[in-house]
BASEVO-676956 format. One record per residue (C-alpha): residue number from 1; residue in one letter; x negated, y, z. Coordinates in steps of 0.1 Angstrom, whole numbers, always signed. Layout:
<atoms>
+-----+---+-------+-------+-------+
|   k | r |    c1 |    c2 |    c3 |
+-----+---+-------+-------+-------+
| NUM | A |     X |     Y |     Z |
...
+-----+---+-------+-------+-------+
</atoms>
This chain:
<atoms>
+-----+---+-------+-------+-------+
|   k | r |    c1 |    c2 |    c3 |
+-----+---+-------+-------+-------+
|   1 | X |   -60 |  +141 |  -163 |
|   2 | X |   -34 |  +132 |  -187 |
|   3 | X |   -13 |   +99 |  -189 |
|   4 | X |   -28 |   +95 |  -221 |
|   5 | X |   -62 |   +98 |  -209 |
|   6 | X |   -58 |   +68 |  -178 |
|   7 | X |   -39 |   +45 |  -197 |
|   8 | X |   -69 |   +43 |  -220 |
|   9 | X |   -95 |   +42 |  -189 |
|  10 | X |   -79 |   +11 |  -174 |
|  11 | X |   -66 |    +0 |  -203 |
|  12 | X |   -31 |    -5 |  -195 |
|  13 | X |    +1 |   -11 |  -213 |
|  14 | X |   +32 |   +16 |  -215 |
|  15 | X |   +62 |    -1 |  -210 |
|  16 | X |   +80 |   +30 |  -210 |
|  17 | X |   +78 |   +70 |  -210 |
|  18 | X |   +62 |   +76 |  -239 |
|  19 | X |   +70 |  +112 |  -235 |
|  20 | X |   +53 |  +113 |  -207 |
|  21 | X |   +19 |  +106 |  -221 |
|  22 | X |    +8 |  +142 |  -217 |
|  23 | X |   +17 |  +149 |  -188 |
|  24 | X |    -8 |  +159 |  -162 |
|  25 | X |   -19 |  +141 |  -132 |
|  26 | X |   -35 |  +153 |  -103 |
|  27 | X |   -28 |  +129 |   -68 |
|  28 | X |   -29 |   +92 |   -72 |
|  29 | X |   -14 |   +72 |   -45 |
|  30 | X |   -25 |   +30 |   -40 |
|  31 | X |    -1 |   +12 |   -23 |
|  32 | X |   +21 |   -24 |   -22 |
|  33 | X |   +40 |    -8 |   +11 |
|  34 | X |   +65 |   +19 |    +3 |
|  35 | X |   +69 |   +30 |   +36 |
|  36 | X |   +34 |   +41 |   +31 |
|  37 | X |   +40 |   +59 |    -2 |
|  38 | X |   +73 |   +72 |   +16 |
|  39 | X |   +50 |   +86 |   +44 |
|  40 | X |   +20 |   +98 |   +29 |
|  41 | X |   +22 |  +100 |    -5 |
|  42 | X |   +16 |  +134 |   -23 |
|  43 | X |    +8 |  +115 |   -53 |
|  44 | X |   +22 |  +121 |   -90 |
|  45 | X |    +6 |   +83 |   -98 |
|  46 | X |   +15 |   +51 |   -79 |
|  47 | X |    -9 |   +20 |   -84 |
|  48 | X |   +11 |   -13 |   -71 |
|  49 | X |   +13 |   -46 |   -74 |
|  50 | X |   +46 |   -47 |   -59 |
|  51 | X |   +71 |   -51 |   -88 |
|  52 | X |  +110 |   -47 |   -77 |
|  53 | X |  +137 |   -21 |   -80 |
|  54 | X |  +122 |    +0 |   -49 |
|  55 | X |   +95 |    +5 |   -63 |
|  56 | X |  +114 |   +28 |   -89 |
|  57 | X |  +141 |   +43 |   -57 |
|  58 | X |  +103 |   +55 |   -37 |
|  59 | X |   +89 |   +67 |   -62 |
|  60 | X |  +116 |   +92 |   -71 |
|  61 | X |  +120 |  +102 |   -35 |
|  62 | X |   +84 |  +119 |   -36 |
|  63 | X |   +80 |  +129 |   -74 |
|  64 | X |   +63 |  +102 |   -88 |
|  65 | X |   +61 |  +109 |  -122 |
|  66 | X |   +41 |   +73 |  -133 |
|  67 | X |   +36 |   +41 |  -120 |
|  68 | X |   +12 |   +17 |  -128 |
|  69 | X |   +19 |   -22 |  -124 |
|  70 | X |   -19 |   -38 |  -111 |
|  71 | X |   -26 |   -76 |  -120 |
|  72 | X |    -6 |   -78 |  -148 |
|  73 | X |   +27 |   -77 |  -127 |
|  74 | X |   +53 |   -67 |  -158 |
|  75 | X |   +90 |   -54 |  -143 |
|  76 | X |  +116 |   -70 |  -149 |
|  77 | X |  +140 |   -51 |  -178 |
|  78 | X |  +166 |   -38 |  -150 |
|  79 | X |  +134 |   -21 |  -134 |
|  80 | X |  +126 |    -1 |  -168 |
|  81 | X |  +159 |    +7 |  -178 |
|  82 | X |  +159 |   +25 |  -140 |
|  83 | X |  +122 |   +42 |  -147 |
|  84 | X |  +142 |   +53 |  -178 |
|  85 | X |  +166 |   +63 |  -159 |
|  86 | X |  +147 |   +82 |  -139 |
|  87 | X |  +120 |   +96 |  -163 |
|  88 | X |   +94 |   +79 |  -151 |
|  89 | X |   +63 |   +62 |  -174 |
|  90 | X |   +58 |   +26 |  -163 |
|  91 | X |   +28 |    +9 |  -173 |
|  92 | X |    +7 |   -22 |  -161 |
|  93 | X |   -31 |   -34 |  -165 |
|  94 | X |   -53 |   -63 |  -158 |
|  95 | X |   -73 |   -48 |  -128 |
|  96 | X |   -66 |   -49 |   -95 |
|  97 | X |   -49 |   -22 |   -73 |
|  98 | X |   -88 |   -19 |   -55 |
|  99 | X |  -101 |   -15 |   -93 |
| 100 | X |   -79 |    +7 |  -109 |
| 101 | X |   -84 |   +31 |   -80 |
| 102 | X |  -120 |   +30 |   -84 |
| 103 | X |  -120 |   +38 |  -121 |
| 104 | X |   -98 |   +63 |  -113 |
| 105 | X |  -116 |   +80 |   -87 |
| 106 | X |  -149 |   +79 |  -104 |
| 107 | X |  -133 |   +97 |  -132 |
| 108 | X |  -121 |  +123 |  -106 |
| 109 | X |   -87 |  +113 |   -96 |
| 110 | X |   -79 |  +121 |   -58 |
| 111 | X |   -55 |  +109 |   -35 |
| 112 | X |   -40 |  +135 |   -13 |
| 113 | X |   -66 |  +132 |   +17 |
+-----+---+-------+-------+-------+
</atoms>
């Protein structure tokens, strides 16, 4: 499923990457402890509602490619200029981290297992 295409499922807001909005997604990973997405994560999608600069630093250890802020949570500009930075699309929603996944997954979005 393309960027595009989820962004307009859980209707969220890009705060950056608009390049990136046709990119494909295949793994999605849910998660507000890192060291879980560090450990486990064979995602290309991170839903958190953890919003600081390590967030960013994880995500680019394991190829995340987009992260999506849950609960309205909006980083802070040093965050995006680093998702920049790092080519990364950053977006956030109204819905929880428990409903986003759920939209997600109904619309056939895995995570890794």
């Amino acid at each position: 499923m393309r960027i595009r295409e989820i962004k307009e499922l859980i209707d969220a807001r890009l705060i950056c990457g608009e390049h990136l909005l046709d990119e494909e997604i295949h793994n999605v990973c849910g998660s507000d402890l890192m060291s879980d997405v560090l450990a486990f994560s064979d995602g290309q999608m991170l839903i958190t509602g953890l919003v600081n600069p390590q967030v960013i630093r994880t995500a680019e250890m394991v190829d995340i490619r987009c992260i999506v802020f849950a609960r309205d949570k909006v980083p802070d500009a040093g965050m995006v200029e680093l998702a920049r930075e790092k080519d990364m699309a950053v977006m956030t929603c109204h819905g929880s981290m428990f409903d986003v996944c759920g939209i997600l997954y109904q619309h056939g979005l895995r995570g890794e297992g």
